[in-house]
Structure formats: structure tokens, C-alpha cells
C-alpha positions as CSV (number, residue, x, y, z in Angstrom):
1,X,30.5,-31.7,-42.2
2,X,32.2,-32.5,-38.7
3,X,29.8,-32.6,-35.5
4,X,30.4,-30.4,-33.0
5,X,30.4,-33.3,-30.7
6,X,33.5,-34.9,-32.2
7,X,36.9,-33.7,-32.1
8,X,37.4,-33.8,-35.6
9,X,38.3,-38.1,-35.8
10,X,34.9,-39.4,-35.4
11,X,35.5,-39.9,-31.0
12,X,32.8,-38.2,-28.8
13,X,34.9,-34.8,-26.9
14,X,34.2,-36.6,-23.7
15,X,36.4,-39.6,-24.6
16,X,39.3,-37.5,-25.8
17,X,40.0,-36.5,-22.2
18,X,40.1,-40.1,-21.7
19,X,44.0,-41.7,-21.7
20,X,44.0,-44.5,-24.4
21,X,45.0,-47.8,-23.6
22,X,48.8,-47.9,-23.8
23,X,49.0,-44.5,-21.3
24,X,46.7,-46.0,-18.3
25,X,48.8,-47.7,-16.6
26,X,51.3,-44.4,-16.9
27,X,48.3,-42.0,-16.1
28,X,47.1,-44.2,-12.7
29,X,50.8,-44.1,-11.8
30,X,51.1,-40.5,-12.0
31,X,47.5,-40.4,-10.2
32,X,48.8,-42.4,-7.5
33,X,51.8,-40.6,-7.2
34,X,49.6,-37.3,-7.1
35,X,47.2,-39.4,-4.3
36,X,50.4,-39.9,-1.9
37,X,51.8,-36.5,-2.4
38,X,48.4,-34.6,-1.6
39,X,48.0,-37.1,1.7
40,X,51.9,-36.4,2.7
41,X,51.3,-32.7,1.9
42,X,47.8,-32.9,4.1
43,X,49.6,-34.6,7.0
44,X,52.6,-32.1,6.9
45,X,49.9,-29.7,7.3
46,X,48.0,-31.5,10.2
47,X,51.2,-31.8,11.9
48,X,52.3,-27.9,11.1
49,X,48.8,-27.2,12.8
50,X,49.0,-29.3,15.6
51,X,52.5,-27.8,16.6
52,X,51.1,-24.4,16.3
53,X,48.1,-25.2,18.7
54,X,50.3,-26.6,20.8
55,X,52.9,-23.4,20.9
56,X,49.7,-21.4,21.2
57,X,48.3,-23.1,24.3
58,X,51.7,-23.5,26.2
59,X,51.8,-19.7,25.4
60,X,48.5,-18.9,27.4
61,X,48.5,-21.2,30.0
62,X,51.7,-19.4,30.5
63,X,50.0,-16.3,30.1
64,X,46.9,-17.2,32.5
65,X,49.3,-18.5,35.4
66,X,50.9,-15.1,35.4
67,X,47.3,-13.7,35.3
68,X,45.7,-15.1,38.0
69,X,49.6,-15.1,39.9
70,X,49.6,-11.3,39.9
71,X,46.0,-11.2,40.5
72,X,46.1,-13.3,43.5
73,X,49.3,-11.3,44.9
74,X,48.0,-8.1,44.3
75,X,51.0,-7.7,41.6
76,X,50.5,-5.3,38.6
77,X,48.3,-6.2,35.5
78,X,46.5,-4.6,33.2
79,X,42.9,-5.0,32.1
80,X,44.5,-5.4,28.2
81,X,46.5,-8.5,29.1
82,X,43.3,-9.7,31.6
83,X,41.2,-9.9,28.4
84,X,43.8,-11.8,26.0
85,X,43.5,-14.6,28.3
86,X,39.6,-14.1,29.7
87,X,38.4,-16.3,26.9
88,X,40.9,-18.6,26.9
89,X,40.3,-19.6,30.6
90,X,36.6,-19.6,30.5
91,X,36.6,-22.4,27.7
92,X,39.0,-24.2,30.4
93,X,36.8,-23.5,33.4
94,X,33.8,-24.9,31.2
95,X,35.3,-28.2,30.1
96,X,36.8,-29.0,33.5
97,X,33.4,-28.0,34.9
98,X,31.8,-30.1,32.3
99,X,33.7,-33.3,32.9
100,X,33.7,-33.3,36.4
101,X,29.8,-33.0,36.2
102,X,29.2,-35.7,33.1
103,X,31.8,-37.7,36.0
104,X,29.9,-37.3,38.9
105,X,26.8,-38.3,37.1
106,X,28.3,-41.1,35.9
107,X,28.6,-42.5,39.3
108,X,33.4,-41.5,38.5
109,X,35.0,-39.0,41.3
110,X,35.9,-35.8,39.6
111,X,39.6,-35.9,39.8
112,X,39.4,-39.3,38.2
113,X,37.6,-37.8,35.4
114,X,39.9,-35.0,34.6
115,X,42.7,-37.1,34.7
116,X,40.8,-39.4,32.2
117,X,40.0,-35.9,29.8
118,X,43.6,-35.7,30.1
119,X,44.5,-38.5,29.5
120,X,42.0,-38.8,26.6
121,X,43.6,-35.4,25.4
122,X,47.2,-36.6,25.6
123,X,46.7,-40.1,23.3
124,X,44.7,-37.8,20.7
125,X,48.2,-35.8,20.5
126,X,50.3,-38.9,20.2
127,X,47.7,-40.2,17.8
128,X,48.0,-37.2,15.7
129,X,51.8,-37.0,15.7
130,X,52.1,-40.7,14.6
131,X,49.3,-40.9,11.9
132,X,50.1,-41.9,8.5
133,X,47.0,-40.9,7.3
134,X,44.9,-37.6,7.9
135,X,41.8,-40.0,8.8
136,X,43.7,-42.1,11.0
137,X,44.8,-38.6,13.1
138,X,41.4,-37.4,13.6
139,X,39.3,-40.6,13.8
140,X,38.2,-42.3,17.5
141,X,40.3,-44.9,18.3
């Protein structure tokens, strides 16, 4: 009578998933090739979403400056187009505001700390354009 922990030639089921020895070194091939295609794939991806952010905030910075343009000159606007951006230029207002502060307590002038953020901001972009690898994008220098 056959166990019903065999498949049916005397080998435990769990080593039947396992290659046998003449198809390793074609089944870690294939896994490698699987490896580089899922980190290519991932960083096509990063990239993809790193354009988009970058599409999205040139579109509302865009958006603000004609905001607060037509609200300083008394121009038209409407309290629709106010609120698309209201969010948007509040998390702005609050990380200039925090870096000038975390600056001036760090004994730094506050313009030299926002160019600093920015400049900060800028090598992360480059960073993630030129990665090979998804860690390498997102990872501190």
C-alpha cells in the first residue's frame, strides 16, 4: 500500500517539488533570469512613478502660481480651483517652515537651509533616475 506521503516512487511529496540534480543549474538560471527581470520590471516602475510625481508637481506649482497670481491681482478664481491646490501648498508652506526652523536652530541661516532641502531634493531625483537597483534609488546616500 503506497503512503500518502510519497508520490507513488518511494520520495517524500516535498522533494518532488525539488529539481533533481542534472536541472539545477538550468532551474537557478531561469531563477536568475526571473530575479533580473522582476528588479528591471521594479525599476521601470520606480522610474514610471517618479516621472508621474514629477508631471504632477510641475502641474500644481503651476497651478498654485496662478492661484495666489490672480489672488494677489484681484484677478478671477474660483473657490473650486482655490481648494485643488490648498493642500498642496500647505504641505509646502510646512516643510519650508520646518526647515528654516530645524536651520535656525541649528545655528544655519534659513535661505541656506532651503537651498540645502533643495539641493537635498534634487540629488534624490538624480539618484532615483540613475539607480540600477530599487534599493540603491531609495536608500541615503
Amino acid at each position: 500500500m503506497e503512503s500518502t506521503c510519497t508520490g507513488g516512487s518511494g520520495d517524500p511529496v516535498w522533494s518532488l517539488s525539488l529539481p533533481k540534480a542534472q536541472d539545477r543549474p538550468r532551474v537557478a538560471r531561469h531563477q536568475e533570469i526571473t530575479m533580473a527581470a522582476t528588479i528591471t520590471c521594479r525599476l521601470v516602475s520606480l522610474n514610471r512613478w517618479a516621472d508621474e510625481l514629477r508631471a504632477e508637481q510641475a502641474r500644481l506649482v503651476g497651478r498654485a502660481r496662478r492661484c495666489r497670481n490672480s489672488l494677489a491681482h484681484g484677478g478671477p478664481f474660483s473657490a473650486c480651483t482655490l481648494a485643488t491646490v490648498s493642500t498642496f501648498a500647505a504641505s509646502h508652506a510646512g516643510l519650508a517652515t520646518v526647515t528654516a526652523l530645524q536651520g535656525a536652530l541649528g545655528g544655519v541661516e534659513v535661505a541656506d537651509s532651503l537651498e540645502r532641502k533643495r539641493a537635498d531634493l534634487a540629488t534624490w531625483a538624480t539618484r532615483l533616475a540613475n539607480a540600477s537597483e530599487v534599493a540603491d534609488a531609495i536608500a541615503a546616500p
